[in-house]
C-alpha positions as MATLAB code, in Angstrom:
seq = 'XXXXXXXXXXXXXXXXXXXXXXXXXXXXXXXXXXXXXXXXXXXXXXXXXXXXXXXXXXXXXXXXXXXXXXXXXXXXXXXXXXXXXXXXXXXXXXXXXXXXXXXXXXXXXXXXXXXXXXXXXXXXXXXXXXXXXXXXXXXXXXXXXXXXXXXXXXXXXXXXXXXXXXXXXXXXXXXXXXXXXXXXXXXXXXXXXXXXXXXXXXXXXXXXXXXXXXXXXXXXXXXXXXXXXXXXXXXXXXXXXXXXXXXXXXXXXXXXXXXXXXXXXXXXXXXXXXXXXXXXXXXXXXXXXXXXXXXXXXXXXXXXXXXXXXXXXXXXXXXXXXXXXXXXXXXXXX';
ca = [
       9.526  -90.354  -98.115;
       7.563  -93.348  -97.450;
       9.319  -96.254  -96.147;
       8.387  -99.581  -97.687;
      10.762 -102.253  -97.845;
      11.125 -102.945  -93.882;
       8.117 -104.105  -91.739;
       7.709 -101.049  -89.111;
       9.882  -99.392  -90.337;
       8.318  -95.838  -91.040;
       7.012  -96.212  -87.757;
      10.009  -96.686  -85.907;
      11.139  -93.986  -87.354;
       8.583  -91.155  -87.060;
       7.473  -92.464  -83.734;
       3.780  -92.672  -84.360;
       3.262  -96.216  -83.429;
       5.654  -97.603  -80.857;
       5.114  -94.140  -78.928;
       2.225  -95.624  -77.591;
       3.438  -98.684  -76.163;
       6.290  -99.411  -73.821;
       8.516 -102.101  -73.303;
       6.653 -104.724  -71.019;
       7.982 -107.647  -69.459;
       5.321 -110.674  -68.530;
       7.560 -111.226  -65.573;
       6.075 -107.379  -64.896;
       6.321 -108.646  -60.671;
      10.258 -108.738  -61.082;
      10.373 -104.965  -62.452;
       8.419 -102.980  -60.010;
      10.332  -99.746  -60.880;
       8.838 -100.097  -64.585;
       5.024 -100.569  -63.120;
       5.298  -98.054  -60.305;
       8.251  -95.927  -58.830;
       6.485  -95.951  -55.616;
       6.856  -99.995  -55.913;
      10.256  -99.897  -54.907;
      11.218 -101.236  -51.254;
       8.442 -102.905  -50.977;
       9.931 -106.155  -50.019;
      11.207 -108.232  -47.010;
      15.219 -106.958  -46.451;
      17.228 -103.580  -47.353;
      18.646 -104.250  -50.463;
      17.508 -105.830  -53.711;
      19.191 -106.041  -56.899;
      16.615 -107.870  -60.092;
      17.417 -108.377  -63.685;
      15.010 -109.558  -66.260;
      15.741 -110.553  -69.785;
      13.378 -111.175  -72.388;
      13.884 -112.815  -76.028;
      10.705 -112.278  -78.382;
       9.408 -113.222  -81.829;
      12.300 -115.114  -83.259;
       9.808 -117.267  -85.591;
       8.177 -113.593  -87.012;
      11.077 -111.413  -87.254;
      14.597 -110.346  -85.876;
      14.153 -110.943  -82.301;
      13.577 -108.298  -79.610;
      16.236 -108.676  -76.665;
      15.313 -106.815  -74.135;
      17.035 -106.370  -70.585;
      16.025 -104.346  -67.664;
      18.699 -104.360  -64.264;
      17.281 -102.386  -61.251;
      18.898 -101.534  -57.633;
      17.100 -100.637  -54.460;
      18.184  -99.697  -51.202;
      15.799  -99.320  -48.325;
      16.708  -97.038  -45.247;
      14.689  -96.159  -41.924;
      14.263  -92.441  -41.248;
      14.809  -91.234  -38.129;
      13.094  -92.504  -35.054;
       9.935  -93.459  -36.322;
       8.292  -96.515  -38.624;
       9.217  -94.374  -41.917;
      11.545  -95.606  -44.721;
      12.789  -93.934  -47.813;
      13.856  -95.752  -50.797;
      16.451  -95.156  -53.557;
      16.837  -96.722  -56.294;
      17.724  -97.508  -59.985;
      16.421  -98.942  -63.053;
      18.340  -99.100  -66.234;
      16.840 -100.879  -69.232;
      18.301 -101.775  -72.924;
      16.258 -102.762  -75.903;
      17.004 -103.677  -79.635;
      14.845 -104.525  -81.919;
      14.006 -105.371  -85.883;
      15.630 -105.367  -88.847;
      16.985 -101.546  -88.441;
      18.662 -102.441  -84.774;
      16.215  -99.741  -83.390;
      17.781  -99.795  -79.377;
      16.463  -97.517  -76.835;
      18.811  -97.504  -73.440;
      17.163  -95.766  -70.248;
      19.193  -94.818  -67.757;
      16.168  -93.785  -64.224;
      17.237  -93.036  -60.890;
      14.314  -93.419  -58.238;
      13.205  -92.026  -54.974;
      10.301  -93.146  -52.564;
       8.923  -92.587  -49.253;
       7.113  -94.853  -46.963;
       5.069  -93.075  -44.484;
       3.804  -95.355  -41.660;
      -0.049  -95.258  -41.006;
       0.099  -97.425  -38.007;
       2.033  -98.203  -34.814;
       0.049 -101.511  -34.449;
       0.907 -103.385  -37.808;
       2.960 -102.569  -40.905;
       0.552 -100.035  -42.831;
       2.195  -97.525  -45.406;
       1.346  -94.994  -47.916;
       4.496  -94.639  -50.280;
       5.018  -91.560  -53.009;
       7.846  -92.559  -55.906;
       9.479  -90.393  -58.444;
      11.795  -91.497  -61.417;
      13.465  -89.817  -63.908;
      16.441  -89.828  -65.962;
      17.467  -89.903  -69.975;
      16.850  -92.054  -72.819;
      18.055  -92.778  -75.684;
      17.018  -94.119  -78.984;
      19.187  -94.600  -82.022;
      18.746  -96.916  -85.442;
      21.114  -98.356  -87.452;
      20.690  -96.354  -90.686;
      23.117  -98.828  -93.188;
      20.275 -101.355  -92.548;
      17.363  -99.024  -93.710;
      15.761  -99.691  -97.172;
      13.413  -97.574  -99.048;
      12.308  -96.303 -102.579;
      15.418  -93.989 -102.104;
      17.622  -96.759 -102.058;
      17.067  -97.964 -105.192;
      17.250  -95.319 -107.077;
      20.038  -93.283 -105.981;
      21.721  -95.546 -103.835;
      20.700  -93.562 -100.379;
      17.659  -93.691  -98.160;
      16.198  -90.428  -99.022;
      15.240  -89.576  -95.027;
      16.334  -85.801  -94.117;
      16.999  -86.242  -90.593;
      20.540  -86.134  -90.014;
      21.152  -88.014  -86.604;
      21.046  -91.453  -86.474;
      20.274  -90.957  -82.478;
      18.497  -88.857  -80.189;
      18.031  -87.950  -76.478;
      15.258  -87.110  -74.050;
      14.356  -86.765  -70.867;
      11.162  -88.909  -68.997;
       9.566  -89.254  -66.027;
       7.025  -91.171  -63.579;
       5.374  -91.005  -60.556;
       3.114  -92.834  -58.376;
       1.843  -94.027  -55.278;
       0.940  -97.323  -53.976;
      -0.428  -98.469  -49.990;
       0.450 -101.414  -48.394;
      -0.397 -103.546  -45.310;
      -1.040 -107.087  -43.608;
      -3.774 -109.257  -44.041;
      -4.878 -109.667  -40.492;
      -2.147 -110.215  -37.839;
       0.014 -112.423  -40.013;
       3.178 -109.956  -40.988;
       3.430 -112.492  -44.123;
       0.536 -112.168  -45.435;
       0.155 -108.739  -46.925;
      -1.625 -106.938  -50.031;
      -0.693 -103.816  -51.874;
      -2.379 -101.461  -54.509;
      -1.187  -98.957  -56.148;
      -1.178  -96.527  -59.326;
       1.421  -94.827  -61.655;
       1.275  -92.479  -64.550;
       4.385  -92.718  -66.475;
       5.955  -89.608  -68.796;
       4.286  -87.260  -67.527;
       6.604  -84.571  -69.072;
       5.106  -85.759  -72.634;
       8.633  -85.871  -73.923;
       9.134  -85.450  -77.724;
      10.026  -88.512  -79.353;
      11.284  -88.291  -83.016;
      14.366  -88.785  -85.469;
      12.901  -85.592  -87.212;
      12.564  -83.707  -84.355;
       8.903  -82.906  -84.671;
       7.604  -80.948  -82.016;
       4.030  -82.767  -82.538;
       5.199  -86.521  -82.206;
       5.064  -87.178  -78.164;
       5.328  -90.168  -75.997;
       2.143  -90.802  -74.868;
       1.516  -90.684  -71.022;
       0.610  -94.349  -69.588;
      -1.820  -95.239  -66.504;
      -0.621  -98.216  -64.367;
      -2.723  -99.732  -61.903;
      -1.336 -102.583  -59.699;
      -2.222 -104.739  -57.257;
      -0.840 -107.684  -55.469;
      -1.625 -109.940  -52.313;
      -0.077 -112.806  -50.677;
      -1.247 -115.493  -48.331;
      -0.361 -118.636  -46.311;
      -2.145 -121.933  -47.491;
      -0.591 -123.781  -44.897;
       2.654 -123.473  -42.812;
       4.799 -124.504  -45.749;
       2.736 -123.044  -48.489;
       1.131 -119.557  -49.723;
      -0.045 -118.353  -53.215;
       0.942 -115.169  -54.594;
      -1.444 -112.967  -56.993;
      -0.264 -110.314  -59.234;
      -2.274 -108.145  -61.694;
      -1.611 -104.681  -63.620;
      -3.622 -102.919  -65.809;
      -1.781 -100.021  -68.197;
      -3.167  -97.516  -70.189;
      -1.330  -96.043  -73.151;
      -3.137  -93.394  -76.368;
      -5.305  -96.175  -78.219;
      -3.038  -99.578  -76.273;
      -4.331 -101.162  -73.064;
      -3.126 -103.977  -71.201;
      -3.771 -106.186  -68.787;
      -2.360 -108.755  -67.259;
      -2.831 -111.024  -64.113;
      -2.076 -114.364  -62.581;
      -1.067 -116.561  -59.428;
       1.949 -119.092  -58.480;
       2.095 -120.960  -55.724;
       5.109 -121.125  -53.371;
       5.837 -124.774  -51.267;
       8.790 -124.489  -48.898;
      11.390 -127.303  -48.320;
      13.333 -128.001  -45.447;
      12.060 -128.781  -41.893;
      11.950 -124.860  -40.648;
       8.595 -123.309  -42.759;
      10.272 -119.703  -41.259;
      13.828 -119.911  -42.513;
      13.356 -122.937  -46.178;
      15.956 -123.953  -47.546;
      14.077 -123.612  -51.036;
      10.918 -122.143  -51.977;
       9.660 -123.527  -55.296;
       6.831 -121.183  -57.306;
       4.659 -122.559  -60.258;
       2.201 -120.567  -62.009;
       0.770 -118.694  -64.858;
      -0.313 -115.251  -65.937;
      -2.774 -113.945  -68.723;
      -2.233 -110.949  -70.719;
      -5.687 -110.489  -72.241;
      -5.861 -111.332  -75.824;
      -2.111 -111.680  -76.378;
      -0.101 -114.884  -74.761;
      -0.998 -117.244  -71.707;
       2.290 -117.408  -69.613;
       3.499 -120.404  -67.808;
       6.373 -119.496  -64.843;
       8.313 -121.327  -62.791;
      10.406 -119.909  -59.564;
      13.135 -120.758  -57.352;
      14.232 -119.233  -54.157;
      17.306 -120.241  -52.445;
      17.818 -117.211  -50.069;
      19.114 -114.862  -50.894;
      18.583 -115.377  -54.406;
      15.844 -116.470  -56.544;
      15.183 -117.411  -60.473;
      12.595 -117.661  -62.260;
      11.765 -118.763  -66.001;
       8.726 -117.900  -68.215;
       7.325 -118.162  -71.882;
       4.732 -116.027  -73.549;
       2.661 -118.796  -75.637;
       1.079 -116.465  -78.245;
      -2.640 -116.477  -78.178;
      -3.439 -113.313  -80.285;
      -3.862 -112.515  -84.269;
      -0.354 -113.321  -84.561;
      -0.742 -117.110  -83.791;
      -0.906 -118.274  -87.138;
       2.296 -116.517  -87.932;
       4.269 -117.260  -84.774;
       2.787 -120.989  -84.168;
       2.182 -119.800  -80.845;
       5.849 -118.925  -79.883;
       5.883 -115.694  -77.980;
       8.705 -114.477  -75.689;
      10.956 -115.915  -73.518;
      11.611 -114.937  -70.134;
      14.472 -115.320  -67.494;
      15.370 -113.030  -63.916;
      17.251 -113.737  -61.104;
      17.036 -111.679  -57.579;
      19.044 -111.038  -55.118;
      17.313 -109.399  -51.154;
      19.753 -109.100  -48.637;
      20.111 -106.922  -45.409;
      22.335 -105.187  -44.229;
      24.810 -105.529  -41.292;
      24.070 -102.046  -38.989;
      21.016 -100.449  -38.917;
      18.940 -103.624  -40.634;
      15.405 -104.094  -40.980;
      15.847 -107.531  -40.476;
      14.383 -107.108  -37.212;
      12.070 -104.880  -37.575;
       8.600 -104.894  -36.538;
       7.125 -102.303  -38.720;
       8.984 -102.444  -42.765;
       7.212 -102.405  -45.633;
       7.188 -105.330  -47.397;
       5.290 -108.099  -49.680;
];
């Protein structure tokens, strides 16, 4: 039965429309699991531990809270320049009128072969997979059904439903010249690859679509106590695309430019056709925050008055006491 009270609604629940786009973040740079598995350890220290939550269209409709919390822990492998990676994103969503929440729970894996023995040049591989779920709160659905016989009318029984997903991708890294902190990388995911089935009804024919991601990222010095970073991805999804791009610059404080005290970012990104996003960043080692808001430059603008999503993350990169990187000639890192 057609659903027709609830904006969405119909799709939410047969999975047509909102299989073809995933959750996104605009601060995509502080959730490199969700743009590329093979993104992980691809920083400067051992261990880093992000979270990103985003609040979105509370002038349209019932707002869309989204949170995403990842882990990674860098290693060396054996005697040579190699690392491997492991890691962990888990990610919670709830949105609309209906509470529709997905929760993904995606262990990760990657593997950082060295290319050089003269600079820090690596070719990483990334898997990640794990379940998730999706569920509705059916008391809040209203259709036809509902006014005449008091119930919803929907025949699927479960309220909730499971599946497993999966990604994989690869991504190279290295220095821009002899400078170890100036660096680029590039790199390209394709994200459920296992077509997973996606559907309160259980239709066999409703899947979620596989997604391209391309990325690519470089960083370097202005001066001694200033560099600009610049960030772009570019996702592919059944009909949806997506891109999205932008710069900050960093300025250090404090009278060593190697060791700040703070490292203050400003910038902005663009995704194409849909919001321009001012961000703001703060580093005090080992942690860093940064705050950003999606102001809405699509079809919707009339509706939202140009309020999109808000955006906060904080990020923690430390090192380890034995066996560190901290020292290390050859790591990767950005």
């Amino acid at each position: 039965m057609r659903l027709t009270i609830l904006f969405g609604t119909w799709n939410l629940l047969c999975g047509f429309s909102l299989s073809a786009q995933d959750i996104h973040f605009s601060q995509f740079f502080q959730a490199p699991l969700l743009r590329n598995p093979s993104l992980a350890g691809i920083y400067t220290g051992d261990i880093r531990v992000q979270c990103v939550y985003r609040d979105q269209w509370n002038s349209v409709t019932n707002a869309y809270k989204t949170t995403s919390l990842d882990g990674e822990y860098k290693m060396p492998i054996g005697k040579t320049f190699d690392y491997l990676t492991v890691g962990m994103q888990l990610l919670y969503d709830r949105a609309g009128t209906i509470a529709w929440t997905s929760t993904y729970v995606l262990p990760a894996l990657n593997y950082h072969k060295s290319l050089s023995q003269e600079k820090n040049r690596y070719l990483s591989l990334g898997f990640m997979g794990g379940i998730v779920q999706r569920r509705i709160d059916r008391s809040k659905v209203t259709t036809n059904s509902t006014y005449d016989n008091g119930t919803d009318g929907e025949y699927f029984t479960d309220a909730s439903y499971l599946y497993a997903d999966g990604s994989v991708g690869i991504s190279y890294n290295s220095n821009l010249g002899d400078n170890p902190n100036n660096n680029y990388f590039l790199g390209a995911a394709y994200h459920h690859f296992n077509r997973p089935k996606a559907s309160f009804y259980r239709n066999a024919n409703i899947e979620l679509f596989p997604k391209w991601v391309f990325s690519g990222g470089i960083r370097f010095g202005v001066s001694d106590y200033s560099y600009i970073t610049v960030q772009a991805d570019q996702s592919t999804q059944g009909a949806y695309q997506e891109t999205v791009a932008g710069a900050m610059y960093g300025l250090k404080l404090g009278e060593d430019h190697d060791n700040p005290e703070y490292t203050i970012h400003g910038g902005a990104f663009l995704r194409w056709n849909d919001a321009l996003i001012p961000a703001l960043k703060l580093d005090y080692n080992p942690f860093s925050v940064t705050i950003s808001y999606d102001v809405n430059i699509s079809k919707l603008k009339p509706s939202s008055y140009g309020r999109g999503g808000f955006e906060i993350s904080v990020s923690y990169i430390g090192f380890r006491r034995n066996n560190s990187s901290v020292d290390a000639v050859r790591c990767p890192r950005f």
